[in-house]
C-alpha angles and dihedrals in degrees: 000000000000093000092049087053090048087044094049097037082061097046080053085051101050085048088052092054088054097040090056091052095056105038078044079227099150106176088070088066097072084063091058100040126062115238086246093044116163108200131183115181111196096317082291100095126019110185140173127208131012101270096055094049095042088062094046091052086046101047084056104049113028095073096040122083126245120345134194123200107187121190131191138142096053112188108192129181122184128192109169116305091340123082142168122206134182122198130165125239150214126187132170127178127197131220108249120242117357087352100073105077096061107022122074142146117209115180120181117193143121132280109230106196142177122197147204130201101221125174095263092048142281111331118184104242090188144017141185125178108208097200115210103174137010131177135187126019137311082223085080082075094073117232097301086084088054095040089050100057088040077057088049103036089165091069082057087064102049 
């Protein structure tokens, strides 16, 4: 019983995450990331702690339109206060204004994560997104992707 309630606590975080994309609401998201969080989204942005991948996540999403992060197939192994979990995802992400209707980016992949049990509940303490498949254009995500990686010229370089 205790393994299904771990497993179940998880699949909540990884919703939350989600959740806290689509209604931009990033505070949220401190609840989600461990304060030592590796991420590595697709080989495009490899990032360490909670605040730096919080503004990434930011800078991307706050100047596109709707997005809609979907989750299923979650995979989710516990051992103590340690877990791994696999989902697949789904994300697309609109153009803002006139845009919208015609400019769009959608990305499927899978969530790679690795978990922690803390006192306040379960924190990712690393990520990484395996793509499969994208369509469209980044330049759905309005001009805060391009001012973030002008901010962050070394990840130009990777």
């Amino acid at each position: 019983m205790e393994q299904l309630k771990s497993q179940q606590e998880v699949i909540e975080l990884l919703v939350a995450y989600t959740i806290a994309l689509d209604t931009k609401h990033w505070p949220a998201l401190d609840d989600v990331f461990h304060p030592d969080i590796a991420v590595d989204y697709a080989g495009m942005f490899q990032l360490d702690g909670r605040e730096s991948s919080i503004e990434m996540i930011r800078s991307m999403l706050e100047t596109c339109g709707p997005t809609q992060h979907m989750i299923s197939n979650f995979r989710i192994e516990i051992e103590g206060d340690r877990a791994q979990s696999r989902c697949y995802v789904c994300a697309t992400h609109a153009g803002r204004g006139l845009i919208s209707r015609f400019l769009y980016f959608t990305m499927h992949g899978e969530y790679r994560d690795e978990l922690l049990r803390t006192e306040a509940g379960w924190r990712i303490t690393r990520r990484e997104l395996h793509m499969s498949h994208r369509k469209g254009t980044m330049i759905a995500m309005g001009s805060g992707l391009w001012r973030y990686l002008w901010r962050n010229k070394a990840m130009l370089r990777r």
